[in-house]
Backbone as CSV, one residue per row, in Angstrom:
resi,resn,N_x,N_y,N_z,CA_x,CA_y,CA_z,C_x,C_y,C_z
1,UNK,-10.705,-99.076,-2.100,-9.380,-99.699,-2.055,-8.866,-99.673,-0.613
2,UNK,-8.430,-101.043,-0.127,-8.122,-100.811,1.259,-6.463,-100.407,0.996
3,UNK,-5.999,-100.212,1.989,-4.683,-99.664,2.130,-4.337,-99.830,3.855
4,UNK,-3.022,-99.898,3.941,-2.468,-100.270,5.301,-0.776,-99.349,5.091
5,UNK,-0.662,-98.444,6.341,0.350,-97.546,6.442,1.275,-98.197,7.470
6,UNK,2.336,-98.821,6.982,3.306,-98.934,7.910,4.526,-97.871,7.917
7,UNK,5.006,-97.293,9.165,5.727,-96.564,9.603,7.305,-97.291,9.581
8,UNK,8.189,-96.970,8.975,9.456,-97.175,9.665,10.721,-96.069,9.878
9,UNK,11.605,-96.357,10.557,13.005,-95.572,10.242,13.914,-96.647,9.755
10,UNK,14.547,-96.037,8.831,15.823,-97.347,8.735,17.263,-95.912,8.595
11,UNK,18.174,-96.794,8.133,19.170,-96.102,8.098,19.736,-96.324,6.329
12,UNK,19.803,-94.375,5.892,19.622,-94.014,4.867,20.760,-94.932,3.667
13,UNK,19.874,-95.921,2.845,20.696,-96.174,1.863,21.454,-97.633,2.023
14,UNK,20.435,-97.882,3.650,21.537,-99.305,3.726,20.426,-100.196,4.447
15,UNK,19.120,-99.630,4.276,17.885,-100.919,4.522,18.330,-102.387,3.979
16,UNK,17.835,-102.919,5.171,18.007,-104.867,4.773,16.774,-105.396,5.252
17,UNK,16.591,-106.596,4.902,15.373,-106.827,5.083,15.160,-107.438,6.771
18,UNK,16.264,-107.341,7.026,16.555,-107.911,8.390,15.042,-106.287,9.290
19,UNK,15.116,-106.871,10.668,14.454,-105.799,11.471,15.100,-104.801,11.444
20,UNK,14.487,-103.245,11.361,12.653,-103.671,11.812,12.338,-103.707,10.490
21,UNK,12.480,-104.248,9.230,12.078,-103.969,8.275,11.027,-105.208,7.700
22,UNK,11.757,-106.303,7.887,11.396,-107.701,8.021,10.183,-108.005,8.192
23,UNK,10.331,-108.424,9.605,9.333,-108.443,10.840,7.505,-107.489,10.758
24,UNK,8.397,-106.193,10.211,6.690,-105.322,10.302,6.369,-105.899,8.150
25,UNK,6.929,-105.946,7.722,6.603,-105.959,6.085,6.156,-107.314,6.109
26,UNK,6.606,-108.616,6.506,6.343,-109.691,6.391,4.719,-109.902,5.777
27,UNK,4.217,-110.098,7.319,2.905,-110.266,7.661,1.739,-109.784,6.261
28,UNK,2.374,-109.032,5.794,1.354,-108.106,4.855,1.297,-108.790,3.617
29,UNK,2.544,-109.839,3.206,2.976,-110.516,1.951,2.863,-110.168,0.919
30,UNK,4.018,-108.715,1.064,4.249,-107.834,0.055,5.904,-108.636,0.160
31,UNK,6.553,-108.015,-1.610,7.808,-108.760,-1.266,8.682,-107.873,-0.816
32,UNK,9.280,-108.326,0.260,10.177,-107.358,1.274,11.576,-107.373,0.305
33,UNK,12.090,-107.864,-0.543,13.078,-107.548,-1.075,13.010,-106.047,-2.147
34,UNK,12.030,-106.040,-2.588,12.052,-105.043,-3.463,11.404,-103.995,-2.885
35,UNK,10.938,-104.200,-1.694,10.043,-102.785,-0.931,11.908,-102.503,-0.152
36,UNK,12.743,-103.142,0.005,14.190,-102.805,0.303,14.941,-102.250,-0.539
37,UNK,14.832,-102.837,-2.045,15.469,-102.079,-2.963,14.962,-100.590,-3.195
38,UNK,13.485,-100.997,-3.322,12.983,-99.116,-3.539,13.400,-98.497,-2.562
39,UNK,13.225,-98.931,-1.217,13.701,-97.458,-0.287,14.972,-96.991,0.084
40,UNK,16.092,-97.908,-0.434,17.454,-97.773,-0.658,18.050,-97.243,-1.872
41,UNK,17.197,-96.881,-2.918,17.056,-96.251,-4.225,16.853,-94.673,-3.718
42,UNK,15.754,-94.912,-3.023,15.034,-93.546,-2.397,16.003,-92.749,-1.492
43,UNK,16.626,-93.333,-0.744,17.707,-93.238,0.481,19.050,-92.866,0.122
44,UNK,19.569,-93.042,-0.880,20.749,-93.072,-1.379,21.683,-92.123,-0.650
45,UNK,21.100,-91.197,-1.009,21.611,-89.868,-0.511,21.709,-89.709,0.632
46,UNK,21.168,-89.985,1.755,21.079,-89.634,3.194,21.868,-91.131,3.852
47,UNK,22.648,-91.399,3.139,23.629,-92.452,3.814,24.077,-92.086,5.096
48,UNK,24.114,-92.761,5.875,24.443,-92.493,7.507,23.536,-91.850,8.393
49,UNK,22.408,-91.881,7.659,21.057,-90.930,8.583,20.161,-91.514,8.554
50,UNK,19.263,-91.345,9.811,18.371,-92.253,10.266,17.158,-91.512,9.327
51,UNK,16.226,-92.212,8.853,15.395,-91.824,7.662,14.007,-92.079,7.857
52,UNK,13.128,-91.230,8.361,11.604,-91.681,8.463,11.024,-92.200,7.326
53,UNK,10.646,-93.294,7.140,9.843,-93.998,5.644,8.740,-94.516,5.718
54,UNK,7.732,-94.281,4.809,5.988,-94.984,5.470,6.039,-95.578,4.313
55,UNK,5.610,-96.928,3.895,5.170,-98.017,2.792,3.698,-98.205,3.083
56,UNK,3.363,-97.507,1.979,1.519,-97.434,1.766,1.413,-98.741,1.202
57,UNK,0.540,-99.536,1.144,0.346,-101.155,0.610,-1.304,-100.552,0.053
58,UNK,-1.467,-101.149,-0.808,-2.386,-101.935,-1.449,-2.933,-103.075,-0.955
59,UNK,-3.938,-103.529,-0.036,-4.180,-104.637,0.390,-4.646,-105.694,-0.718
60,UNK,-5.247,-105.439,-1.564,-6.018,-106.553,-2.312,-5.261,-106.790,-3.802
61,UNK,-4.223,-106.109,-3.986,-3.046,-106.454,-5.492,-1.444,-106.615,-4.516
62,UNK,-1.422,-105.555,-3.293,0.179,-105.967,-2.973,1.008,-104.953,-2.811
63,UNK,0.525,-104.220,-3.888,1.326,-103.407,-4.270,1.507,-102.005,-3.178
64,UNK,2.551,-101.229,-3.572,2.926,-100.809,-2.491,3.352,-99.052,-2.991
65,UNK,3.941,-98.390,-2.292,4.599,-96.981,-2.175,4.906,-96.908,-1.672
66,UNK,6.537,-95.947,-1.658,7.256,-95.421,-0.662,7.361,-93.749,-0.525
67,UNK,7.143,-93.288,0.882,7.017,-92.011,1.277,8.251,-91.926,1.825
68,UNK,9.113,-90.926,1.752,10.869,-91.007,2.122,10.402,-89.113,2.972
69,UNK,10.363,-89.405,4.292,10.435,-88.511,4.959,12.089,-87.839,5.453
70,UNK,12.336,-86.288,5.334,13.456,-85.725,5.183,13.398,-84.857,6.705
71,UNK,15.326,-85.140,6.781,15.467,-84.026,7.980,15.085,-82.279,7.239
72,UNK,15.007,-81.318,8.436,15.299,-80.179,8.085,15.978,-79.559,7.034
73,UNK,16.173,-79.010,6.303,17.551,-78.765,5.281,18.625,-77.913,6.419
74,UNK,18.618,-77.285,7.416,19.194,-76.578,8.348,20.144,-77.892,8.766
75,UNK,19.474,-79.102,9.207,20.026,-80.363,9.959,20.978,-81.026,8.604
76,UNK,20.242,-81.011,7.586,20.951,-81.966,6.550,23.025,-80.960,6.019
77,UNK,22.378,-79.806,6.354,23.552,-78.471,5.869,24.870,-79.175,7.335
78,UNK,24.111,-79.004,8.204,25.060,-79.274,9.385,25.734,-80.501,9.449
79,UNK,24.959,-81.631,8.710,25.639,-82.677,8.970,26.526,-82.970,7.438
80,UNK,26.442,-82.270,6.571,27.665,-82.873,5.356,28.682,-81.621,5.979
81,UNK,28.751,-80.801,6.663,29.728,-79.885,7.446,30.527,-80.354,8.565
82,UNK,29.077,-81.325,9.155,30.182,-81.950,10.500,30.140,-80.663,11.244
83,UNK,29.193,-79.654,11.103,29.146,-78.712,12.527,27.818,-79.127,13.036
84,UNK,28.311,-78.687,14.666,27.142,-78.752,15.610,26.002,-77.311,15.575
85,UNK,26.648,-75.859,15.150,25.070,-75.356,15.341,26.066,-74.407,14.015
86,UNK,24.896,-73.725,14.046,25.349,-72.310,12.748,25.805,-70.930,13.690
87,UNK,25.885,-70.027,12.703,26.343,-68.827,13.513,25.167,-67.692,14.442
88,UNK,25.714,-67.428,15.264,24.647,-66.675,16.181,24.661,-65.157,15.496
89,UNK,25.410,-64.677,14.561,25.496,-63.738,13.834,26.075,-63.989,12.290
90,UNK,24.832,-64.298,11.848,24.504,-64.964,10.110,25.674,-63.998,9.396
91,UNK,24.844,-62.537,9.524,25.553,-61.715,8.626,26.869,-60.949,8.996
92,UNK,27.617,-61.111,9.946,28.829,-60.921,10.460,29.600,-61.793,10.177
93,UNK,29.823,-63.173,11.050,29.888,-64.459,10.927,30.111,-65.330,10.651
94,UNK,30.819,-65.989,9.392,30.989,-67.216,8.957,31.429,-68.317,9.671
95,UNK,30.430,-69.139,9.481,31.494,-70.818,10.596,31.519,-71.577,9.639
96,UNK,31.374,-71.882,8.296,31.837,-72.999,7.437,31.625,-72.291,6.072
97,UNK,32.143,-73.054,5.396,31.895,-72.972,3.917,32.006,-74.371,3.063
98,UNK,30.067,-74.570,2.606,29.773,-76.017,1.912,30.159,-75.239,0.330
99,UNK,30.662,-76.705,-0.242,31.002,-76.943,-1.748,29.833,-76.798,-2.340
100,UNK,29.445,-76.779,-3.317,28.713,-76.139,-3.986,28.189,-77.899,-4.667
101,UNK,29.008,-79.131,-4.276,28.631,-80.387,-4.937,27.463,-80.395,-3.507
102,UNK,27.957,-80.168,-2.025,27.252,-80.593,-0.688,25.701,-80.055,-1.226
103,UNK,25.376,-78.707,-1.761,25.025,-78.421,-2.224,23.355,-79.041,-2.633
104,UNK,24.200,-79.023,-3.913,23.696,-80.086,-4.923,23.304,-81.535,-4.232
105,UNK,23.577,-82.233,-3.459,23.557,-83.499,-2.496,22.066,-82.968,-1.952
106,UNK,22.136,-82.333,-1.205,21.103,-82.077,-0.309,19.788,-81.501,-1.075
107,UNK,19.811,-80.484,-1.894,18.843,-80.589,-3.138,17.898,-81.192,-3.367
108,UNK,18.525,-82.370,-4.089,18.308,-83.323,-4.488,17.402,-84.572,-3.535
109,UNK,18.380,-84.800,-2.528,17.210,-85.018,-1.404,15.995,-84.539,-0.873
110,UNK,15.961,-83.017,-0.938,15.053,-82.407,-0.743,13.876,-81.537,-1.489
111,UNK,13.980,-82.554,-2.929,13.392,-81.511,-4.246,11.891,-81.794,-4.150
112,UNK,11.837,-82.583,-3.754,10.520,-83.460,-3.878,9.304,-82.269,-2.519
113,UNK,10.036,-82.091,-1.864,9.632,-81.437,-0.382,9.406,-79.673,-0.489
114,UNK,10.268,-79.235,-1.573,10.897,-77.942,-1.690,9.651,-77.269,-2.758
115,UNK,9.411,-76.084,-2.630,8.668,-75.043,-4.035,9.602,-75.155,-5.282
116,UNK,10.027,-75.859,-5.731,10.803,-75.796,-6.684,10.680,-76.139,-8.045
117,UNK,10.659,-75.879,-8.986,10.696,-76.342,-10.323,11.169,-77.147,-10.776
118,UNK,12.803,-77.363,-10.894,13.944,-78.249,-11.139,14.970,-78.287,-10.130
119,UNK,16.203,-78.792,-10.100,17.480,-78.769,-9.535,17.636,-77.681,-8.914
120,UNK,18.043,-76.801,-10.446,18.762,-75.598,-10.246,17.788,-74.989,-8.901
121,UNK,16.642,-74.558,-9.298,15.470,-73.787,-8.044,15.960,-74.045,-7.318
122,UNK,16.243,-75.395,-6.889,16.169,-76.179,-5.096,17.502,-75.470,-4.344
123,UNK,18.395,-75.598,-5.358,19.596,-75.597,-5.164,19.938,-74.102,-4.431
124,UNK,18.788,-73.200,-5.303,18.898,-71.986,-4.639,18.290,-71.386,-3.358
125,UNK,17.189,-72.317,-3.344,16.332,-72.595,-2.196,17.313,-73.000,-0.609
126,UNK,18.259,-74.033,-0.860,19.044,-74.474,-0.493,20.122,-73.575,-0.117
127,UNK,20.535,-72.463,-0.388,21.586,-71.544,-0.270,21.005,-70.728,0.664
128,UNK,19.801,-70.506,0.059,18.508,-69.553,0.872,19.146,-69.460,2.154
129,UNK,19.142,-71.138,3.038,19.201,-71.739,4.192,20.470,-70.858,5.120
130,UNK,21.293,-71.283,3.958,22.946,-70.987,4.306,23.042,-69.537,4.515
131,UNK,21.949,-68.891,4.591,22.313,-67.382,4.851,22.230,-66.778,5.896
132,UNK,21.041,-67.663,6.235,20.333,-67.641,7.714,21.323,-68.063,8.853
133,UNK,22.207,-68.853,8.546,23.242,-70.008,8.870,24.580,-69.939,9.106
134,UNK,24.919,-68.241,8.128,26.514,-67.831,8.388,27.189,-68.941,8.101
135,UNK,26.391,-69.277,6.433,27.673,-70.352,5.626,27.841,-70.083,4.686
136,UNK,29.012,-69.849,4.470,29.455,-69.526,2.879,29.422,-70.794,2.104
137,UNK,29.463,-70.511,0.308,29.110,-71.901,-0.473,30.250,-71.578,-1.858
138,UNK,30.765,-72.328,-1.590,32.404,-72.159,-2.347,33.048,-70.574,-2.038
139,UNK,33.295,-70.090,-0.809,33.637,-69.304,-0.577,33.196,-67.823,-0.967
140,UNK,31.982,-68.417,-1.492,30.965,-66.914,-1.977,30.122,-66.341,-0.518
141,UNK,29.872,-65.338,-0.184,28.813,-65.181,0.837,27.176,-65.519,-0.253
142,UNK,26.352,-66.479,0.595,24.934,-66.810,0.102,24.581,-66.099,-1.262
143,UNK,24.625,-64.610,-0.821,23.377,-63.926,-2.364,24.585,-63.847,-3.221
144,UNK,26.042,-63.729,-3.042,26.639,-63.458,-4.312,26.302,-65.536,-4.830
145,UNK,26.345,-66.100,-4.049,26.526,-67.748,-4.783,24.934,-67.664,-5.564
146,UNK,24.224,-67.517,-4.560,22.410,-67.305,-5.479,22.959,-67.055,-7.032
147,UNK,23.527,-65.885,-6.644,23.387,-64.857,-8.164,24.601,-65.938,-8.972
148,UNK,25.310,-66.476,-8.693,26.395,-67.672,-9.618,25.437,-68.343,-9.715
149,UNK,25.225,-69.168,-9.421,24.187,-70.213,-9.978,22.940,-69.766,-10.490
150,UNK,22.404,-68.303,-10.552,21.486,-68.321,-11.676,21.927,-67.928,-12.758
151,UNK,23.031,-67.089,-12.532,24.279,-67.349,-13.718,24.720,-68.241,-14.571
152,UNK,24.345,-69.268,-14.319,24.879,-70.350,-14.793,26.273,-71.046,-14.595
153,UNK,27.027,-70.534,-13.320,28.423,-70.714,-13.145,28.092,-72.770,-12.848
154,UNK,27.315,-72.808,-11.840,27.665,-74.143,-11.816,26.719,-74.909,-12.416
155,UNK,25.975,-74.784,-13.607,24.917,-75.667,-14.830,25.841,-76.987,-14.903
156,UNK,26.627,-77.256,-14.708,27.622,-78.665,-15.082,27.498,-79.663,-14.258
157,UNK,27.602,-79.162,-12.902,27.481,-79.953,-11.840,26.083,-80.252,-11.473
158,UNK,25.089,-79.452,-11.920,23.875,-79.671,-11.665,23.009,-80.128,-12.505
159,UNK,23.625,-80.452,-14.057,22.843,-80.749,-14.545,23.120,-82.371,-14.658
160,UNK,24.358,-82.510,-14.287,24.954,-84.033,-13.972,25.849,-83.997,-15.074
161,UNK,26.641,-83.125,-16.124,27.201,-83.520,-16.677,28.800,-83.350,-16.558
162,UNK,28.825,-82.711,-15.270,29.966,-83.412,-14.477,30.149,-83.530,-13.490
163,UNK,30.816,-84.339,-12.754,30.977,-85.174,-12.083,30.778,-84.502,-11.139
164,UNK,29.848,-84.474,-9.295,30.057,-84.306,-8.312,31.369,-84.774,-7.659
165,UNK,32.196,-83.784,-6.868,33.109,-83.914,-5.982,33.012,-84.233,-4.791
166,UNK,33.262,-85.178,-4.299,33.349,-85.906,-2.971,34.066,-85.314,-1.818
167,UNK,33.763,-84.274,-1.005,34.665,-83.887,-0.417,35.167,-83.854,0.987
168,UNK,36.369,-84.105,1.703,36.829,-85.160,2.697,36.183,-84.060,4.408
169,UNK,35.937,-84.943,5.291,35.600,-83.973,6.358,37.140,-83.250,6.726
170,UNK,37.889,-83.524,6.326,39.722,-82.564,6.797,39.139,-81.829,5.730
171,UNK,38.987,-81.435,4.688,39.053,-80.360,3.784,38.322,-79.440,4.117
172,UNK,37.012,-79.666,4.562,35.755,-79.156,5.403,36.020,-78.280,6.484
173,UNK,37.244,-79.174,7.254,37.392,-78.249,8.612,38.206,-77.574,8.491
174,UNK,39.481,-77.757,7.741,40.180,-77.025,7.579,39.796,-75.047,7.028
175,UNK,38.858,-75.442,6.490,38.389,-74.182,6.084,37.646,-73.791,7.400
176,UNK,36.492,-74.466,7.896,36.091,-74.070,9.409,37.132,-73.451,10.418
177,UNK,37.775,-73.911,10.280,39.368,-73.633,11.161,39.119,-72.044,10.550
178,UNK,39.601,-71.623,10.011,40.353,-70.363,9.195,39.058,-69.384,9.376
179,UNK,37.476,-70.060,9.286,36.788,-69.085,9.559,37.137,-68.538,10.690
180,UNK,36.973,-70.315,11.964,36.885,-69.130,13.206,37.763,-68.215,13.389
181,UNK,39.304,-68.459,13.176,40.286,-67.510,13.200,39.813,-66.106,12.899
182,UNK,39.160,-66.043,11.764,38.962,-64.827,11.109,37.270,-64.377,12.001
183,UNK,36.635,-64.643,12.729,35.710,-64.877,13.707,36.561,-64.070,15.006
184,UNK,37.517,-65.155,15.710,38.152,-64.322,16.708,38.749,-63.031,16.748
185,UNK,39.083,-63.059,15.240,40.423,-61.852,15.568,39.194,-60.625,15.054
186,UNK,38.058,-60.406,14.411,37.067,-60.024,14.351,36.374,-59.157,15.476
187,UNK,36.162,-60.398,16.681,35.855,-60.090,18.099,36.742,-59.397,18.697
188,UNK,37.889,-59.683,18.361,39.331,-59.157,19.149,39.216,-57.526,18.990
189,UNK,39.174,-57.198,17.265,39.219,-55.947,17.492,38.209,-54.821,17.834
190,UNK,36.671,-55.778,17.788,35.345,-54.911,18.413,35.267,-54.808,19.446
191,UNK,36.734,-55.997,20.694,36.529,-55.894,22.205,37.453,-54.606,22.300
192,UNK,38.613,-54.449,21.118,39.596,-53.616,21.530,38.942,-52.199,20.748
193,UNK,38.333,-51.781,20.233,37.622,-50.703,19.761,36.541,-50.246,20.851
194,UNK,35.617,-51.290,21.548,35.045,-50.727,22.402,35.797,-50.261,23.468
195,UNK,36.867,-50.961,24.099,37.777,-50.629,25.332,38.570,-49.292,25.043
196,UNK,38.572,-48.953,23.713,39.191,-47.815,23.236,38.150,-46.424,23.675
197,UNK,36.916,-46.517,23.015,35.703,-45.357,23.449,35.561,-45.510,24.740
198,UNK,35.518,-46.776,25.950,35.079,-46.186,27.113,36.536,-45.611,27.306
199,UNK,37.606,-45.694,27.326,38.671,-44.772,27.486,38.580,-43.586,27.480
200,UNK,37.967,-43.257,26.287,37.882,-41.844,25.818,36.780,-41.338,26.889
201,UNK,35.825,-41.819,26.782,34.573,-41.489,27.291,35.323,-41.162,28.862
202,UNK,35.459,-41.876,29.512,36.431,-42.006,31.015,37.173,-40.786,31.071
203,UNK,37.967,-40.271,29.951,39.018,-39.600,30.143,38.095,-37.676,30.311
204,UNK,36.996,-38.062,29.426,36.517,-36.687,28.681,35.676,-36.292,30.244
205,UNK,35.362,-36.982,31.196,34.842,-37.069,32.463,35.815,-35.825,33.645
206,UNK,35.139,-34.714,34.226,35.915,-33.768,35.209,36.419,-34.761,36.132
207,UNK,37.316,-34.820,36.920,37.937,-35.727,38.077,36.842,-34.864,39.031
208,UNK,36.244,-35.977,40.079,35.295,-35.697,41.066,36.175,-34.538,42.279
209,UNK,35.497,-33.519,42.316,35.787,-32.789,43.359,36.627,-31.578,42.272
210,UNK,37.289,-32.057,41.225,38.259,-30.854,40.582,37.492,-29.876,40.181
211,UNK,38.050,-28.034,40.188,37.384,-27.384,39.632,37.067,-27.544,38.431
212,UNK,36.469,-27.220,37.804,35.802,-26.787,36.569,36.844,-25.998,35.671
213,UNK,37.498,-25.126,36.129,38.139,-23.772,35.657,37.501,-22.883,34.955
214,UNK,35.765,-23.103,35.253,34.972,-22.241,34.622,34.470,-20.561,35.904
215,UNK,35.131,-19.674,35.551,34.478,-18.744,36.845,33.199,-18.501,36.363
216,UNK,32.091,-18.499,37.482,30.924,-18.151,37.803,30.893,-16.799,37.440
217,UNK,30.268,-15.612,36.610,29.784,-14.489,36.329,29.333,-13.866,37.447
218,UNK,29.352,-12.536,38.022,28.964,-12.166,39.367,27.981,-11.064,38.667
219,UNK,27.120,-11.548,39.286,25.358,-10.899,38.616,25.214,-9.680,39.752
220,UNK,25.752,-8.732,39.079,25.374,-7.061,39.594,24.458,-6.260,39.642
221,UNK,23.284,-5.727,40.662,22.144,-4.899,40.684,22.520,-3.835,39.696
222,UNK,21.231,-3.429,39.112,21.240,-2.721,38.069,21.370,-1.391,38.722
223,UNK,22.121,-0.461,38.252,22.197,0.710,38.818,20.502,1.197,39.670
224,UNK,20.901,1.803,40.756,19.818,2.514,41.402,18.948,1.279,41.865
225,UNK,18.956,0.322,41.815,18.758,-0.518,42.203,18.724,-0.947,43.786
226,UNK,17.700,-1.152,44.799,17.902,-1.590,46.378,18.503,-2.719,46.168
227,UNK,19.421,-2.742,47.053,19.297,-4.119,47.506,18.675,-5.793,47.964
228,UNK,18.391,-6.761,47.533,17.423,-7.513,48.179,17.838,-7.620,49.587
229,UNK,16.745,-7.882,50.592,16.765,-7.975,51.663,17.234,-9.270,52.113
230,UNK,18.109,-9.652,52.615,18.733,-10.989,53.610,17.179,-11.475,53.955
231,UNK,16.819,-12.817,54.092,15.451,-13.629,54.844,16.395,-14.166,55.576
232,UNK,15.294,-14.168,56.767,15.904,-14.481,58.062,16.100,-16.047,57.955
């Protein structure tokens, strides 16, 4: 069976047949409308992201496949957050906290890619990330959210039988906001706790040149004892 691998990127969820999609699919006279619908089916999810996609063809029937190549889950976490990096201290740390639907979003994108069984697995797989990451996930720290969702706290949202929440980038930051606060004033008091011990430390120090107020013991020949002799 011959076969021919074309490479593209398009942008997630909103392929047209226009270039580069067009142009490289043409030639092959496969139908470019429905090799558009499948990878915009495939894409859904990664709306606004540039999306590596390879269309395997069938040379001698037509027919075709789509391979839907995924960012990082680290990259995909950062961008439904709208932050630029994670925390440089995971377990101290918090710089965001994703919804537990963002969640579920990214999952889903990434189930296919992931060791996972079903949803739920990925989902936890997915939190995994957020730990490494100094992100909280509905305001749980990582292993307590793990342990909710094998709980079964959020089975509703994941199993689709209710509704994912859409949630606004102001709602997002607003909570980012409040981490860092709670971030600074954090730092504030480990700069003012350390400045406190070298104090101490400083203070517990003899002033250079001051006595001691310790007197020296005056070591007396033992009775009958000569004298040592002065060296010249």
């Amino acid at each position: 069976m011959a076969t021919e691998t074309i490479d593209l990127l398009v942008n997630g969820g909103k392929a047209t047949a226009g270039p580069p999609l067009g142009p490289k699919l043409g030639p092959t006279g496969i139908p470019v409308n429905k090799v558009v619908e499948a990878i915009n089916e495939k894409t859904k999810e990664m709306n606004g992201m540039q999306v590596p996609v390879k269309v395997h063809i069938d040379i001698s029937d037509k027919s075709f496949e789509i391979e839907i190549g995924t960012p990082p889950t680290a990259a995909l976490i950062k961008k439904e957050l709208g932050i630029q990096k994670a925390s440089g201290k995971a377990q101290t740390e918090m710089v965001a906290d994703i919804p537990i639907d963002n969640i579920i979003k990214i999952a889903k994108i990434k189930i296919d890619r992931l060791n996972a069984s079903d949803l739920k697995a990925a989902c936890i797989e997915i939190i995994g990330t957020c730990t490494s990451m100094g992100i909280e996930v509905e305001g749980l720290m990582p292993k307590d959210a793990i342990k909710a969702v094998k709980d079964g706290k959020f089975d509703g949202k994941i199993s689709g039988k209710v509704a994912l929440v859409e949630h606004s980038a102001a709602e997002l930051k607003a909570k980012q906001v409040e981490l860092q606060a709670d971030i600074a004033e954090h730092r504030a008091e480990e700069a003012a706790d350390a400045a406190e011990a070298a104090a101490e430390k400083e203070a517990e120090k003899p002033a250079e040149g001051a006595d001691s107020g310790e007197k020296k013991e005056e070591v007396k020949p033992a009775e009958g004892a000569k004298p040592e002799a002065k060296k010249e």
